[in-house]
Backbone bond lengths (Angstrom), bond angles and torsions (degrees), N, CA, C in turn:
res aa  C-N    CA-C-N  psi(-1)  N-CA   C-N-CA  omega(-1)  CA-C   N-CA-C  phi
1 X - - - 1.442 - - 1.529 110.36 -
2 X 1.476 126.40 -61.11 1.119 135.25 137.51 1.681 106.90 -2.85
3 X 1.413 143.88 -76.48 0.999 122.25 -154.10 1.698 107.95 -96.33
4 X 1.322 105.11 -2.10 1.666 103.68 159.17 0.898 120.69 -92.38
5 X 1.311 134.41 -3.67 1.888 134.67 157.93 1.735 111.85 -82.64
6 X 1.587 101.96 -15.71 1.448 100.86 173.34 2.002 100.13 -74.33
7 X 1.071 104.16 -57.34 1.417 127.71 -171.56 1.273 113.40 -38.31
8 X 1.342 108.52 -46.32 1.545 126.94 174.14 1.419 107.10 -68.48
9 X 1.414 125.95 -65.58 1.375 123.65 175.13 1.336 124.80 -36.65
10 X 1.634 111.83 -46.91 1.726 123.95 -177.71 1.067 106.67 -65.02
11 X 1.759 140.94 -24.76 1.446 155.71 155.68 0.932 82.93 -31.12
12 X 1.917 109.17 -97.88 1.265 115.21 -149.71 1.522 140.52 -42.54
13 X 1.837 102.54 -38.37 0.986 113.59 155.19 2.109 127.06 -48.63
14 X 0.984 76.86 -57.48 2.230 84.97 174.51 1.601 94.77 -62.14
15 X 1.148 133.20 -11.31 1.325 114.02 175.91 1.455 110.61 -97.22
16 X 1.327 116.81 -36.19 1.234 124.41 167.93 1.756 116.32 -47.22
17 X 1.012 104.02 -80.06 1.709 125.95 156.41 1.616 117.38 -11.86
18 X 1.507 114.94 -63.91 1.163 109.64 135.04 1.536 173.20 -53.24
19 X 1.251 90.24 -25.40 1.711 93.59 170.45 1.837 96.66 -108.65
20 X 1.258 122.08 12.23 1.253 101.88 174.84 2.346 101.27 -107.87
21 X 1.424 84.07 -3.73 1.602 88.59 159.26 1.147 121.22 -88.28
22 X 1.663 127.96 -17.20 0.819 101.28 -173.32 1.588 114.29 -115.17
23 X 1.698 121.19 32.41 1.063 139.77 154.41 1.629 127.93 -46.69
24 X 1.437 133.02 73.34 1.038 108.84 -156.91 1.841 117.01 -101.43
25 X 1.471 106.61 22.61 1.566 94.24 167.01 1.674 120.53 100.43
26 X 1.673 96.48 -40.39 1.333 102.93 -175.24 1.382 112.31 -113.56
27 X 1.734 111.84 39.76 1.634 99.14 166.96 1.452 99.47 80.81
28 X 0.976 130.21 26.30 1.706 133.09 175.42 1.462 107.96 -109.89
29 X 1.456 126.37 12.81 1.435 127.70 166.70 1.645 110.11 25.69
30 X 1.282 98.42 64.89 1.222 122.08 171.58 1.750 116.33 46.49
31 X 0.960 112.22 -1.78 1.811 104.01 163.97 1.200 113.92 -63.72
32 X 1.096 119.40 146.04 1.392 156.09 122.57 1.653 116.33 11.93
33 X 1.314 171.06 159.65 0.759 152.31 -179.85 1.818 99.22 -162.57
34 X 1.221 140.99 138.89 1.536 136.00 -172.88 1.531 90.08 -86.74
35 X 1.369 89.79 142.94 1.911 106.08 172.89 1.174 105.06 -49.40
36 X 1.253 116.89 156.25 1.494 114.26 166.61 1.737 106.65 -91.54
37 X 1.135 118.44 142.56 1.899 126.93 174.22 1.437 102.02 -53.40
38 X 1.263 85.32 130.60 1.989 116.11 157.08 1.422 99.83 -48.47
39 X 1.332 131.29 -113.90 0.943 139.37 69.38 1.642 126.06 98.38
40 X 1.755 117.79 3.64 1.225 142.00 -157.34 1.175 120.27 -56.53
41 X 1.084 140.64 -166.44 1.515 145.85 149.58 2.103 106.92 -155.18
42 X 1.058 105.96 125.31 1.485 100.73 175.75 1.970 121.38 -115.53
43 X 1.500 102.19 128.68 1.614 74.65 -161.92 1.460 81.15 -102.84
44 X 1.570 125.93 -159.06 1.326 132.67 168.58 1.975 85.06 -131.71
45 X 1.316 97.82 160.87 1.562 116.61 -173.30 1.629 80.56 -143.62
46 X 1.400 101.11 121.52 1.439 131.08 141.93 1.135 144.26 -95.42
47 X 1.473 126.47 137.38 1.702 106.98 163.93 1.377 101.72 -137.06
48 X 1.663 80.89 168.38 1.815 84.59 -163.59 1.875 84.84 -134.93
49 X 1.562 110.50 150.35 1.120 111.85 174.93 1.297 117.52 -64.33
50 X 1.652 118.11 149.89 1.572 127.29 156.00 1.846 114.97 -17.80
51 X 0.942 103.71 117.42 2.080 121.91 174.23 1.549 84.82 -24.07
52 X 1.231 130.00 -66.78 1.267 125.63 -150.98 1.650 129.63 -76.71
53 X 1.597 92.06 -7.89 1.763 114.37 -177.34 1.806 107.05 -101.79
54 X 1.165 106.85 114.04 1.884 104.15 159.31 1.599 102.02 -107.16
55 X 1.524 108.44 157.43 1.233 126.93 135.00 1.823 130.56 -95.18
56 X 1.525 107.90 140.24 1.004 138.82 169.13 1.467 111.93 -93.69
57 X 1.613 109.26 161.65 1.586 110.02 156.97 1.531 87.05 -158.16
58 X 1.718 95.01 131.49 2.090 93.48 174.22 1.344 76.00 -117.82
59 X 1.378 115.76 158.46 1.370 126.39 159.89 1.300 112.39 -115.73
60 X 1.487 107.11 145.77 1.501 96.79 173.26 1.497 138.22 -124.39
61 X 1.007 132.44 90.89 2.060 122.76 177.18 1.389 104.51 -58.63
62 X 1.806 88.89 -159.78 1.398 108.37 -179.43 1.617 97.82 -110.65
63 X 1.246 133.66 121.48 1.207 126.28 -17.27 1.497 121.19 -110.92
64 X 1.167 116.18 75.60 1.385 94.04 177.73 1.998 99.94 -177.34
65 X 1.336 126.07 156.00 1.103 138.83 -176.49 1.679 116.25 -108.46
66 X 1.378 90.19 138.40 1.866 111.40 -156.84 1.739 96.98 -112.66
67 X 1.338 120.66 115.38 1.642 103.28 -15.14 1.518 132.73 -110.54
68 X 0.982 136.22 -166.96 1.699 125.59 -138.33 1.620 82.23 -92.53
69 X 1.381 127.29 -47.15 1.534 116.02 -177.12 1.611 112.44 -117.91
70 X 1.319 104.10 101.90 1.894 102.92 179.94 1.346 101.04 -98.95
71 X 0.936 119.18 155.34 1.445 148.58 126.73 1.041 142.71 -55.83
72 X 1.373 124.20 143.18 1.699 103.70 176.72 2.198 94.70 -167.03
73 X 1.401 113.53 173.61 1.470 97.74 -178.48 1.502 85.30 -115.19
74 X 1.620 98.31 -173.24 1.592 114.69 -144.36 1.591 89.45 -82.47
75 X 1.305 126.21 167.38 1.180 145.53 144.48 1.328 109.33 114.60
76 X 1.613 134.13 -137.17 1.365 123.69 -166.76 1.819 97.33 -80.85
77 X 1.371 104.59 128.60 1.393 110.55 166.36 1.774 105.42 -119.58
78 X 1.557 99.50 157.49 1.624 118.27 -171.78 1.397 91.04 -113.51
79 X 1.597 129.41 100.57 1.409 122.06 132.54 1.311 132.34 -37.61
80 X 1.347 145.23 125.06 1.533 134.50 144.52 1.329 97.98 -102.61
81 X 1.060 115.60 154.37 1.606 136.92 -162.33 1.436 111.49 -147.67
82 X 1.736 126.42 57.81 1.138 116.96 -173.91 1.842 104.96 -78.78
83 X 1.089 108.15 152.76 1.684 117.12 174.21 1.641 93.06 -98.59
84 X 1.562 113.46 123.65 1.120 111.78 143.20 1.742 119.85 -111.00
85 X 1.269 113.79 33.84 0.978 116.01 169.48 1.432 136.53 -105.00
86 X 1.391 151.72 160.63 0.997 152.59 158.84 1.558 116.23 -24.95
87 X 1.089 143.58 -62.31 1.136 146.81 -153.44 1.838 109.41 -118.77
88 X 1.267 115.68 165.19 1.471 114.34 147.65 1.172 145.03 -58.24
89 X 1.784 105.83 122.57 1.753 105.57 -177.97 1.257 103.44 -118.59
90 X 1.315 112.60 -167.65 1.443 143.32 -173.49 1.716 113.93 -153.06
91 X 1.500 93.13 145.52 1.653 96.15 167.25 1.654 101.05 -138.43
92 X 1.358 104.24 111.09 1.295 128.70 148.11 1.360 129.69 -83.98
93 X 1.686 120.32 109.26 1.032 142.70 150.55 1.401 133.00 -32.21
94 X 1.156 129.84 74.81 1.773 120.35 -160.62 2.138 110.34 -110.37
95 X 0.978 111.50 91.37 1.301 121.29 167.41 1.239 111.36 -34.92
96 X 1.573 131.36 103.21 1.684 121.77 178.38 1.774 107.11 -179.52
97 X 0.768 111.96 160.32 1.698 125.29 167.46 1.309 92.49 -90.35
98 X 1.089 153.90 -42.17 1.660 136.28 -158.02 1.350 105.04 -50.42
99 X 1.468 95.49 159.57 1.662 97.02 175.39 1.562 105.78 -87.92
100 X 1.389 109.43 139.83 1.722 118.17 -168.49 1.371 110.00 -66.28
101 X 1.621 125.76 -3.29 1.125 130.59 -174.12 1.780 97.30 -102.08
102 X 1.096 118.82 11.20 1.808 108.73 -171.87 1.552 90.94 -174.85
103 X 0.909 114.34 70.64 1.840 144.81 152.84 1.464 120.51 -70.22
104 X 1.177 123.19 125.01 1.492 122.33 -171.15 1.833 111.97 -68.35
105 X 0.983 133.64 104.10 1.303 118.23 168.95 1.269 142.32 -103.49
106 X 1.160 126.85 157.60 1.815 143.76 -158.80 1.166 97.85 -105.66
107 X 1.474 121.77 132.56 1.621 139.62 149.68 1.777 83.01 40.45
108 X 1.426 110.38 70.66 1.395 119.14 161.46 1.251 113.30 54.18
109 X 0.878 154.96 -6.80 1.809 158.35 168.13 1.653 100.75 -113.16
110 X 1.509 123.39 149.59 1.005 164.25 172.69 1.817 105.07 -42.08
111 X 1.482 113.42 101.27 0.899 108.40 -168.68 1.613 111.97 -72.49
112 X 1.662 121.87 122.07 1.360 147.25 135.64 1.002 130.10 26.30
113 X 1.272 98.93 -73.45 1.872 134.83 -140.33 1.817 105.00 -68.76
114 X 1.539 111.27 -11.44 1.400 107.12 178.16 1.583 91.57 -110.46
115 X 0.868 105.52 43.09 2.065 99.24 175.90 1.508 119.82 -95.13
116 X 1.318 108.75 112.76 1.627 102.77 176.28 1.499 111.12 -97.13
117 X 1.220 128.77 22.38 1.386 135.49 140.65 1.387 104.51 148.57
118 X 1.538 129.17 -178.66 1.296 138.49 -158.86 1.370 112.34 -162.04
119 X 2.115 122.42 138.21 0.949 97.71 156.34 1.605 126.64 -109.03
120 X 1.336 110.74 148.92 1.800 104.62 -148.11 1.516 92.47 -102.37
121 X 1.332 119.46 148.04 1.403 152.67 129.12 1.499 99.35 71.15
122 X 1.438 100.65 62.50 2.062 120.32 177.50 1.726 80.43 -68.67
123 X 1.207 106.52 125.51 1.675 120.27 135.73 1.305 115.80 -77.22
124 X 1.620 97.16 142.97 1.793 113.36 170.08 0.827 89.41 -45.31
125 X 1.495 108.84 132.37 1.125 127.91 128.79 1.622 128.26 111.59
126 X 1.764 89.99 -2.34 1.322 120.79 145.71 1.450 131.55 -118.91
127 X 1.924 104.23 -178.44 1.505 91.98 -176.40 1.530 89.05 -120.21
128 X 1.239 130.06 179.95 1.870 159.22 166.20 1.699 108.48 -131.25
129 X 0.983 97.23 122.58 1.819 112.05 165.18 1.176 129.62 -67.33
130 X 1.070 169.89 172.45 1.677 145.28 127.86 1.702 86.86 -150.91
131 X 1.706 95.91 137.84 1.847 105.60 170.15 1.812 98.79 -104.99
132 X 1.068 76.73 141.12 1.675 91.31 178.10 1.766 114.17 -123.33
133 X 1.553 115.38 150.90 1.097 89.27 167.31 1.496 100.53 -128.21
134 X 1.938 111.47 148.03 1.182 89.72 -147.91 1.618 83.62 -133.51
135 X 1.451 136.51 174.89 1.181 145.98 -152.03 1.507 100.33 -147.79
136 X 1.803 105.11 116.91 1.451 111.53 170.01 1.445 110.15 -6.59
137 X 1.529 127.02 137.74 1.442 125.22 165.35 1.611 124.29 153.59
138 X 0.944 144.83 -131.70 1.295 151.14 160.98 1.557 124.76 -139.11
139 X 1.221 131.87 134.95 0.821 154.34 -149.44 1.838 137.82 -133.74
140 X 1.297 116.52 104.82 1.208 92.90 -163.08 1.610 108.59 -91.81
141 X 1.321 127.15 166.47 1.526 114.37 166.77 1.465 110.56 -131.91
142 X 1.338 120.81 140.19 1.645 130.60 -146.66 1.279 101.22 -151.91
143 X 1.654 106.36 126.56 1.638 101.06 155.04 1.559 105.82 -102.28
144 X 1.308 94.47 126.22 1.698 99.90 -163.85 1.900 89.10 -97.97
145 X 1.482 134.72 37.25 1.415 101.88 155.63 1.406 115.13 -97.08
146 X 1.108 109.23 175.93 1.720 108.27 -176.70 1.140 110.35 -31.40
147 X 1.182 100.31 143.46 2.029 119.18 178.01 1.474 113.15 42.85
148 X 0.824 123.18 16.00 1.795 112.74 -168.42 1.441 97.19 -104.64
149 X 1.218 135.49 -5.49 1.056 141.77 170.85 1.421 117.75 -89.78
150 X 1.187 98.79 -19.29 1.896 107.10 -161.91 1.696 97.82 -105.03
151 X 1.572 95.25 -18.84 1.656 98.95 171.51 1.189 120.02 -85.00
152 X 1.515 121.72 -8.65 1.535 113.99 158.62 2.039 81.60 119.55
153 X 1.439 135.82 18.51 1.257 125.24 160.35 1.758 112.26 -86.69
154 X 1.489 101.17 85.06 1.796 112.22 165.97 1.562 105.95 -152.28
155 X 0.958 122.79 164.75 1.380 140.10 179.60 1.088 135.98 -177.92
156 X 1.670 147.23 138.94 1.530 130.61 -163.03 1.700 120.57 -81.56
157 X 1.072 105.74 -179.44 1.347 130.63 176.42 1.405 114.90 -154.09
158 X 1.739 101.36 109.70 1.345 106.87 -177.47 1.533 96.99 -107.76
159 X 1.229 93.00 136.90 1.990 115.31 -173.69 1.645 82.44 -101.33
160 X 1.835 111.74 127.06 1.515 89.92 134.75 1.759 103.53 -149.54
């Protein structure tokens, strides 16, 4: 009897012993956890947009957009348009050969009418997106609100 009350005790003990090893601290309710590997390998995973999608970034102050002549290739393009400037801008898109410095204008502002779209009224200190799709060519870019145009905010966009 004697050596089955020992027997029993040395249990309890190895049971004790055990689940208080395997306490590990971080909310792991006592499981077990697999070693971590010696022994690693690290890959990197990239992605790159669809053939047919670019990104852009114009930036814009007062007065003028960074940078003054971008580039970009044909098909769906992603504007970002962060303002690091003080005030509210715009980027207008203008389809044309003219030079962006001598633009025809309407009722005193920068005529429109060749616009394949715009993004309107970025506050400092944020950015606006706009996808465009755009066709081999030249391009002017304009903040058409008051005076910002007359202050020298235009610059190209060559599509090819």
């Amino acid at each position: 009897m004697r050596l089955r009350s020992l027997s029993l005790a040395a249990v309890f003990v190895l049971v004790a012993v055990v689940v208080g090893c395997g306490d590990d601290d971080n909310g792991g309710g006592g499981q077990a956890q697999a070693p971590s590997p010696t022994n690693t390998q690290q890959t990197k995973t990239t992605t790159q947009a669809p053939a047919a999608s670019h990104g852009l970034t114009i930036r814009m102050t007062e007065y003028a957009f960074h940078p003054q002549d971008a580039v970009a290739k044909k098909g769906k393009v992603t504007i970002a348009a962060p303002n690091d400037g003080h005030i509210v801008h715009e980027l207008v898109l203008l389809k044309t050969d003219a030079n962006p410095a001598s633009l025809p204008k309407k009722g005193g502002k920068v005529d429109e009418s060749a616009s394949v779209g715009e993004i309107a009224d970025v506050e400092p200190g944020f950015t606006k997106k706009a996808t465009f799709k755009l066709a081999p060519g030249k391009y002017a870019m304009v903040c058409a609100l008051p005076d910002h145009y007359e202050n020298g905010m235009y610059g190209s966009l060559t599509v090819k």
